[in-house]
C-alpha positions, 0 to 999 in steps of 0.5 A, a space after each residue: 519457512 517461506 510459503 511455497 510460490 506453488 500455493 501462492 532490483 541492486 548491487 552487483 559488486 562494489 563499485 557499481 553498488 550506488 549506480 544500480 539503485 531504483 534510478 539506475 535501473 530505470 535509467 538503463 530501462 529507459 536507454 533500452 527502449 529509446 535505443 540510446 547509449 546506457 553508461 559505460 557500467 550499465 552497458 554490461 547489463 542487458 535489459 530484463 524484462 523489465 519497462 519503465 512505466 513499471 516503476 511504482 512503490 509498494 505504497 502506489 500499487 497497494 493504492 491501484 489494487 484497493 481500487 475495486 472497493 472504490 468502483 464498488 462503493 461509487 456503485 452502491 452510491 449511484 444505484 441507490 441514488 437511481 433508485 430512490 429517484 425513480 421511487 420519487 418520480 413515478 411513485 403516485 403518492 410521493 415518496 413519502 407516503 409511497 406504499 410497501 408494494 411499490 417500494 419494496 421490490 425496487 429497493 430488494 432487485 438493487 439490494 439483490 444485484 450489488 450483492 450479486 456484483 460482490 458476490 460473483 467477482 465482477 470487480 476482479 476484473 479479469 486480464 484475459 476477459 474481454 469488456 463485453 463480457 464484462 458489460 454482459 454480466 452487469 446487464 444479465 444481474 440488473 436482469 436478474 434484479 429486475 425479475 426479483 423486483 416483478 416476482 415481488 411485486 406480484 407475491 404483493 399483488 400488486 405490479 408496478 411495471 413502470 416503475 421497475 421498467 424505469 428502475 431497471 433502465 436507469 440502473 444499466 444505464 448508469 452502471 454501464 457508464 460507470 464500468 466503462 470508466 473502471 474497465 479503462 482505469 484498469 487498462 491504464 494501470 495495467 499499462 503503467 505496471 501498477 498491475 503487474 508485479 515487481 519479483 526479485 530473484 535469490 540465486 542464480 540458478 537454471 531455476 532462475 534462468 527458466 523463470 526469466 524466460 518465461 516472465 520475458 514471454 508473458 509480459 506481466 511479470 516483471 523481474 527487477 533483479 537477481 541477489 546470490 550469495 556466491 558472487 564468485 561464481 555467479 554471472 553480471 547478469 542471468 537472461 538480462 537481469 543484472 545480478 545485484 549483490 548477496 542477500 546482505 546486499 538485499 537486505 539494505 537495498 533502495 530497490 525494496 520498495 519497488 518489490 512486491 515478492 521475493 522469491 528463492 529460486 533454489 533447490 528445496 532440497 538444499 534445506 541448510 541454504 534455504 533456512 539460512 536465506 529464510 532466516 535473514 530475509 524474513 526480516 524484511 517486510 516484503 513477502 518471501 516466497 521458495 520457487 518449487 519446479 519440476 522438470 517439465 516446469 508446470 510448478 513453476 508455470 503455474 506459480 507465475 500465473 498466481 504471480 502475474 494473476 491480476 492484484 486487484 484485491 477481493 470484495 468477498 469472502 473474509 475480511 483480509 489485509 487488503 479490505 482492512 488497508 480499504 478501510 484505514 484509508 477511508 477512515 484516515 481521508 474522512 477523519 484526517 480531511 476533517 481534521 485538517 479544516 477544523 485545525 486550519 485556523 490552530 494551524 495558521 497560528 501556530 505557524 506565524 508563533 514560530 516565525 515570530 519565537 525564532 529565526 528561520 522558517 514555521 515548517 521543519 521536513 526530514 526524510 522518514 521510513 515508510 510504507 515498505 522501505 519507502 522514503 517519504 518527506 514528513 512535515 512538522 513544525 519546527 522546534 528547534 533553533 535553525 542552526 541546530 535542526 538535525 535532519 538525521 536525527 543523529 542526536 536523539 532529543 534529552 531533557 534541557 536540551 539547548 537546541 529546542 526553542 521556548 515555543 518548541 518546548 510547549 509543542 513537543 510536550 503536547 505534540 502539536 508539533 506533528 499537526 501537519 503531517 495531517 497532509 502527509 496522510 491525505 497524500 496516502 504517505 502516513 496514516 492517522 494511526 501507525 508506528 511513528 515515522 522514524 529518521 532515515 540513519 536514527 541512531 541509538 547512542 552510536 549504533 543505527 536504531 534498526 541495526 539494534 532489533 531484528 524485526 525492526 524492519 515489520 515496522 514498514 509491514 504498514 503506513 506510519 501513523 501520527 499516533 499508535 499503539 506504541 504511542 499510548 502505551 509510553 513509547 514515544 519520542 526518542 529512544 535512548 537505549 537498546 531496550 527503547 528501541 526493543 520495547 518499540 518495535 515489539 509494540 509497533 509489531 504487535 500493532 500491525 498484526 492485531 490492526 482494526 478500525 475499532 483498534 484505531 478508533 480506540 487508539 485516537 479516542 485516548 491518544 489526546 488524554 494521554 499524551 497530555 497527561 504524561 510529564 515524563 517521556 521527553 518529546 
């Protein structure tokens, strides 16, 4: 079942169905706000609550609202880089021989005031608070950091009021100018939608119609687009928002990645219909959530508040998915940063190798699936004579395959193929480690791959990754048969649900010795 919304765009018939797509949408929003003619099929439809700037993918608002681990992190830096340089200016004796009574309250007020920061949720960065508050807050806990540091210091018997008095000076000073920065970055991420969520409606109910409203007043909520199944019956549009299609046009739509949640605006108490949507949509990664309202509407105001509530992840507490995105992300922009300077020279020779072993060009792209539906452009050596490159992957690789190049050969065995696809991970596209990227319309015999297991689609639930799970466990390259392609979504799954640092540095650590040590999976 859906968690209740409590607790927590498109298709209209047939022949509109390709001109409402994300780009139509945004089309029609745009003629909205500058007062031009939309199309003749789009001028049906009046503009929702929708805004141009708002059209960011899953990928790029994940990105803004994993922002605060950065904020923190420069934080930590600039607050010990002040320290140590105050210890180094006014300690007597040189930091290196600087005595315990000097070092020691310096060091605990800014320990004690980073954890205070974390703590108290100063990086939540509230949309109703005003940014003296904001500013008033960091000065009273650099305050209460200094106070600590005084106390210690006379618990030693020994108080160095210069240098807590400079300590604390610096330490304001720069965490002034650096919260100046996050409360404006903040601001233009509001402004751009990168803040605000993106909600799509199934049904078109009073439900729907009182949620529309509401999310029209407020302003920071922005409903994309309404699916029911009974298109018969339902309207072209609900308070604005065009009806799109039924939950089976949902369920392939472009718009997915653009929708952070999608929420059933029917009546609980239709249990048949709400577990026959539950069961269909909770095959797709986007978070499913049931509308409960009540006559007055207070569910279901303060459903949207939790809605519209700022995404910005949190700092404390347990460790959730996204402290856990924070640290895929670092991991993947120091290591794969590495990574692609050292490989630079491998990769500069394999490229003129290929130029020289076959006609065409050193680089082969094709359109993948990624994070969340999204459709990204992954990059490889090519292995393949030009004429017989498969963009599709509508013929799955076999052993002796003729379309494959000498050169190509040595490269899939050992998958240096993939090496550059390590700039597709520091442009935040793909990561290090992660169910492998497959083609856009891969089919398995006749039949689409995703068509083949029901769950194919949490997959998308992460970033795809150069190697995986999947990868070391013998699930590699095509699949030929409905069990490969079992077999891969159950381990891809398993991947994303169980997903660590340490799982990923394992991952990476065996990934080398074991591609190279297997001679019998085609690639």
């Amino acid at each position: 079942m859906p968690n209740s919304l409590a607790n927590a765009v498109p298709e209209p018939s047939s022949d509109a169905a390709d001109a409402l797509d994300a780009a139509g949408l945004q089309a029609m929003a745009r003629a909205a706000v500058s007062g031009e003619t939309p199309p003749a099929d789009a001028a049906t439809h009046r503009r929702g609550p929708f805004r141009p700037g708002v059209w960011l993918n899953a990928r790029e608002r994940a990105r803004a609202r994993l922002s605060v681990h950065y904020f923190h992190a420069i934080d930590v830096l600039c607050v010990a880089v002040v320290t140590l340089l105050a210890l180094f200016l006014l300690t007597p004796e040189g930091l290196g021989d600087a005595r315990v009574a000097d070092v020691l309250p310096v060091i605990t007020g800014a320990a004690v005031t980073l954890g205070l920061m974390r703590s108290i949720d100063i990086y939540r960065f509230g949309q109703t608070q005003s940014d003296i508050l904001h500013l008033g807050a960091v000065s009273g806990l650099v305050a209460a950091g200094g106070v600590l540091a005084l106390t210690i210091g006379a618990l030693l018997g020994d108080i160095h009021f210069t240098l807590i008095l400079v300590w604390g000076a610096l330490t304001l000073v720069t965490l002034y100018g650096l919260h100046l920065c996050w409360l404006e970055l903040i601001r233009r991420m509001r402004e751009n939608g990168a803040l605000t969520p993106n909600v799509v409606l199934v049904g078109a109910t009073r439900h729907a119609e009182s949620m529309i409203r509401e999310a029209m007043q407020r302003r920071d909520l922005n409903i994309i687009g309404v699916f029911d199944d009974r298109m018969a019956r339902s309207p072209r549009a609900v308070e604005g928002v065009p009806v799109l299609g039924d939950s089976e046009a949902l369920m392939a739509h472009r718009i997915l990645p653009y929708v952070d949640r999608i929420v059933l605006a029917i009546d609980p108490r239709a249990e048949e219909r709400v577990r026959d949507l539950t069961r269909r949509l909770t095959a797709l990664p986007n978070p499913v959530s049931l509308l409960v309202d009540t006559e007055d509407g207070r569910l279901r105001a303060a459903a949207m508040e939790r809605l519209a509530r700022s995404r910005l992840s949190r700092l404390n507490g347990q460790i959730d998915d996204d402290r856990r995105a924070f640290n895929k992300r670092l991991q993947d922009l120091i290591i794969g940063g590495l990574a692609l300077v050292l490989l630079a020279p491998v990769i500069a020779i394999i490229a003129l190798l290929v130029k020289l072993d076959s006609r065409g060009p050193a680089f082969f792209r094709q359109r993948r699936h990624g994070f969340n539906h999204e459709e990204i452009v992954v990059w490889k050596f090519r292995t393949m004579k030009q004429e017989a490159t498969d963009a599709t992957a509508s013929r799955q690789v076999t052993h002796d395959d003729d379309r494959i190049t000498r050169l190509g050969r040595l490269l899939r065995s050992t998958s240096l193929d993939e090496l550059p696809q390590l700039v597709n991970v520091l442009k935040g596209e793909m990561s290090l480690v992660g169910p492998r990227p497959h083609a856009i319309g891969m089919k398995t015999g006749q039949i689409e791959s995703a068509r083949l297991v029901a769950d194919y689609a949490h997959r998308h639930r992460i970033k795809p990754g150069m190697t995986g799970w999947a990868a070391i466990h013998g699930s590699r390259g095509p699949l030929h048969t409905a069990q490969d392609v079992r077999r891969r979504v159950q381990l891809d799954v398993e991947y994303v649900e169980r997903q660590s640092l340490w799982m990923d540095l394992w991952i990476m650590l065996v990934t080398v010795p074991v591609l190279l040590g297997d001679r019998l999976a085609v690639r």
